[in-house]
C-alpha angles and dihedrals in degrees: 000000000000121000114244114266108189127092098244105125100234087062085043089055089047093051091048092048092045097058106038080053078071102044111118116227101278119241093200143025086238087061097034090057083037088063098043099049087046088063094039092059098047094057098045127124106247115223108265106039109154090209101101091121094081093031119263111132120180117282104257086185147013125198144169140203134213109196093184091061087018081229120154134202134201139182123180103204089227103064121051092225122101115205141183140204113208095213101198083074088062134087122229102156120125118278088022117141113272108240128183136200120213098218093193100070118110099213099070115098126156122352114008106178095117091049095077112108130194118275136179111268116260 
């Protein structure tokens, strides 16, 4: 049976089940975000599709968390960089400084935790 090819997200979910039926169990974080993101990708929405009338608009991101390393990862589509925030350097506690990423910029690539500079609270 062939897999559904339209941007609609029900085919889309189908896709997405249907291959991570077929993810081996991964022997390493690298190839568990590898495959992921694999998936994510395949079922994105391209720039340009003419379906908003039934509301599927095209992927600006793509991310992935890994709650074992609390890693996550983040890919805007329209940068070729893929970048990741390890979250246990950061501090969430009440009271802590709000600090902010500009994902757009080129420039990111990799981890990016340092990368976080202070911002006014919202």
């Amino acid at each position: 049976m062939p897999l559904p090819g339209n941007v609609n997200p029900r085919d889309r979910f189908q896709r997405a089940s249907y291959y991570l039926s077929m993810v081996p169990t991964p022997k390493s974080e690298r190839e568990g975000v590898a495959s992921m993101l694999a998936i994510a990708r395949n079922v994105s929405v391209p720039f340009g599709t003419p379906y908003k009338s039934f509301g599927a608009y095209n992927t600006e991101y793509r991310s992935v968390s890994d709650p074992t390393n609390t890693l996550y990862f983040f890919e805007l589509t329209a940068n070729p960089n893929l970048i990741w925030t390890d979250l246990k350097q950061l501090d969430f506690q009440p009271g802590a400084p709000v600090r902010t990423l500009n994902p757009d910029s080129i420039d990111l690539v990799g981890d990016v935790t340092a990368d976080y500079r202070p911002a006014p609270a919202p």
